[in-house]
N, C-alpha and C positions, 0 to 999 in steps of 0.2 A: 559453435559447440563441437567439441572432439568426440565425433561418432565412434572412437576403442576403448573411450570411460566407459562405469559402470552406470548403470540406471542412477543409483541414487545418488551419484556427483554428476550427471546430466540435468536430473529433476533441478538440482542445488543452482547447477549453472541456468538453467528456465526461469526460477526464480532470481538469481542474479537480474538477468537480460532484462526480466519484465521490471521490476524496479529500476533498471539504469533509464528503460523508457520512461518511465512515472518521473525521474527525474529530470529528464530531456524537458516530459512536457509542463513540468513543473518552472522550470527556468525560462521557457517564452510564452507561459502564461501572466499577463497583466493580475496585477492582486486585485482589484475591482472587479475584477471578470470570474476569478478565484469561487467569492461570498456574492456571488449574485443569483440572489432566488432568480427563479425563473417562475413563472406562473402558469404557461402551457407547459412544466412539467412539475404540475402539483405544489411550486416554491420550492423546489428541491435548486439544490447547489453543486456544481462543483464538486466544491472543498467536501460536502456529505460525500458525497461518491464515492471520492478518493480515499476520503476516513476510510469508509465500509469498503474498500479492495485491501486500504493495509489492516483490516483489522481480518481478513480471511488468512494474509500472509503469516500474522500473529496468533494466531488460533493455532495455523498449520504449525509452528515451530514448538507454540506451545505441545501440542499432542505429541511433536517428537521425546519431549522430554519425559509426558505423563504418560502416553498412552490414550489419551482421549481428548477426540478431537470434537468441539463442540462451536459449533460457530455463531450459537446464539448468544454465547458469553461475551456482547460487546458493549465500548462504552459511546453513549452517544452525546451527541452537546461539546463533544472536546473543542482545544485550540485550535486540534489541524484542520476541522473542518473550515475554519476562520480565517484563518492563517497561514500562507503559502510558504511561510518560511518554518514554521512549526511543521509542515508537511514535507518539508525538503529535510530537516532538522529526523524527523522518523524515519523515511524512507531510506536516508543514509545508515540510520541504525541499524533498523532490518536488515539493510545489505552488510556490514560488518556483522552482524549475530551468524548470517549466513554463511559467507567468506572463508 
């Protein structure tokens, strides 16, 4: 990151960075390993996890545009949580909305 940019194309390149990791860890994650409940963590998943960080990303972009940032506006049940390539598939989007 270029420490003479301003704050808010720093923040921009933060969220860059951290999506380019979400896609690192996306591409040497096994897809069975992706959707697999776990049980000593409640059956949670993964692919939930991942959903619920891109959906904080999505929230944030939204409020830039409305003004209001609400993070409980989410959807749950989706493909990405399922779907490692449906999650590779969003996470490239959010980094072009970003960009």
């Amino acid at each position: 990151m270029n420490a003479t940019c301003s704050p808010g194309r720093a923040s921009l390149e933060a969220v860059i960075e951290v999506l380019d990791q979400g896609e690192a860890l996306l591409d040497r994650l096994p897809d069975a390993v992706y959707g697999r409940a776990l049980p000593m963590a409640f059956n949670a998943t993964i692919g939930g996890h991942y959903r619920h960080c891109l959906d904080h990303f999505r929230s944030l972009l939204a409020a830039a545009r409305r003004g209001d940032l609400d993070y409980d506006r989410r959807e749950r049940g989706t493909l990405v949580e399922r779907d490692r390539y449906a999650a590779l598939n969003a996470t490239r989007g959010l980094a072009r909305r970003v960009s």
